[in-house]
N, C-alpha and C positions, 0 to 999 in steps of 0.2 A: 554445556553452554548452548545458550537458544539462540538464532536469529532472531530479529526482532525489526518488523516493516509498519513503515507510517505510509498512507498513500494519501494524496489531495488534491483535489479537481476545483475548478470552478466553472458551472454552467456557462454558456453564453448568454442564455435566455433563464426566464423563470423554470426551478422545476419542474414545475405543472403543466410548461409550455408542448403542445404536439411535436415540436422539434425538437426533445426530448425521449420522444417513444422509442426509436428504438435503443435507445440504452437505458429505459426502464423494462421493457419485455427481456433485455439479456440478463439485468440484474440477480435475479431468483435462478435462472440456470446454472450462472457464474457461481455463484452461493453455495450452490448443489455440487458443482465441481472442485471447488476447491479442497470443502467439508473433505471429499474425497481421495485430496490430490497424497500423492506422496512427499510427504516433507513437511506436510503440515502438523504443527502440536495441537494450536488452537488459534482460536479468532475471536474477536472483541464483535459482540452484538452493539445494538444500539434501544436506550431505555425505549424509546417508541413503537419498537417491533419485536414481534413474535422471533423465538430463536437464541442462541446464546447469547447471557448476558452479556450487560455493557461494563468493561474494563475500566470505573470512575465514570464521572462527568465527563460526558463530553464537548469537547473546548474547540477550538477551530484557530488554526494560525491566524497571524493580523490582515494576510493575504483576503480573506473570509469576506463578500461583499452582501452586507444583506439586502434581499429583494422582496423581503416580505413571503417566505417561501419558511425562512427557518429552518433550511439547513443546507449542506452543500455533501456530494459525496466523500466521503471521504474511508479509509481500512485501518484496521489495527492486529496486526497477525504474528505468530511468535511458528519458526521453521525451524526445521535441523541442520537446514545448511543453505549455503548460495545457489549452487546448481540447482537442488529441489527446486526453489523458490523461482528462481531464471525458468526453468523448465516452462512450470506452471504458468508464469507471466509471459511469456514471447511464442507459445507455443498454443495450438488448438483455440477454440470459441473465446477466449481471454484474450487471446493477439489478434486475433479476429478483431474486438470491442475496441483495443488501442487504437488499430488503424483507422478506427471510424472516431476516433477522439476529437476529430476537426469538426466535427459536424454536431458538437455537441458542447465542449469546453472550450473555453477562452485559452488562448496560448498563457501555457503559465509563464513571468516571469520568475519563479521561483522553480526550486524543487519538486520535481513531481511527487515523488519520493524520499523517502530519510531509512536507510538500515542502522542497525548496532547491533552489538553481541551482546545481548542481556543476562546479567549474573545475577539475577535475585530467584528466588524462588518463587515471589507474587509474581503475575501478569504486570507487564508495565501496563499504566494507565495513557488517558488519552492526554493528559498534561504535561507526561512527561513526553510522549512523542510530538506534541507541539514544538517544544524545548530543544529538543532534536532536531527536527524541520529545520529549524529557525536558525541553530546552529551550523548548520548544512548549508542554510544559504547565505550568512553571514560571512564564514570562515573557508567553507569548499569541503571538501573530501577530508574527512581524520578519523582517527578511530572512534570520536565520539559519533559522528553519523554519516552515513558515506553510502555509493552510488552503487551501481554494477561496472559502473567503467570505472573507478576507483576503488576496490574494497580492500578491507583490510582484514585478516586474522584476528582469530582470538587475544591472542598476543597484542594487537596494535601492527601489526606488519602489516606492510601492502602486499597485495597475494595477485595472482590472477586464477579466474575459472578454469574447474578443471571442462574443458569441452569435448572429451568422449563422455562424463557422466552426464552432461547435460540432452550428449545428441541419446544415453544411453535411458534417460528419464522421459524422453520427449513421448506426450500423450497418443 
């Protein structure tokens, strides 16, 4: 069974804008790190850039404001477990980037994030983790998509982190 992460931002400003730079200089090192990280299976490219493909079309929740820029950050990543994944996102130049999230994205009303456990053997596409999102922030926390303060088991259970393997993965 894979983890499977939706992530979605929305700029404050146009991408293009200066007040952007420094989470476009972090972007390519993050990229570099995670390729990296432990716990990672694979990651969904985007059709416009160099790098792994794009996992389908990619689609954008209804959150998604366009500014004439054409697109908005957003991740699509498939891990082996929660811990990995926690690791990698709250720990080293990656938690670094969050804390600077104010300076760069609009406070989301919505989900930052969407998890599930994926059972297919394709890549979930970027449509279905819209789907997801959306169901996250419709309904809250269930085993169709759910938080790191909520998650659930393969099974559908709510579980909690284990936190020696996380302080034991930390970068």
């Amino acid at each position: 069974m894979q983890l499977a992460l939706y992530t979605f931002g929305v700029f404050s400003k146009p991408a293009d804008d200066p007040a952007n730079d420094g989470f476009h200089r972090r972007n390519d090192p993050i990229f570099e790190l995670v390729d990296q990280a432990e716990g990672l299976i694979a990651r969904s490219g985007y059709a416009s850039d160099p790098g792994p493909l794009s996992w389908g079309e990619e689609v954008y929740p209804r959150f998604y404001e366009e500014r004439g820029d054409g697109w908005s950050p957003a991740t699509l990543s498939l891990w082996t477990d929660m811990e990995a994944l926690f690791s990698f996102t709250y720990f080293g130049l990656h938690a670094e980037a969050l804390r600077r999230g104010r300076d760069w994205f609009e406070k989301p009303q919505w989900p930052p994030l969407a998890m599930w456990w994926h059972h297919e053997e394709a890549y979930p596409d970027w449509a279905e983790a819209v789907r997801r999102h959306a169901h996250l922030h419709e309904h809250g926390p269930t085993p169709v998509a759910f938080t790191f303060k909520q998650p659930f088991d393969e099974e559908g259970v709510p579980v909690k982190l284990d936190k020696a393997r996380i302080q034991a993965l930390r970068p």
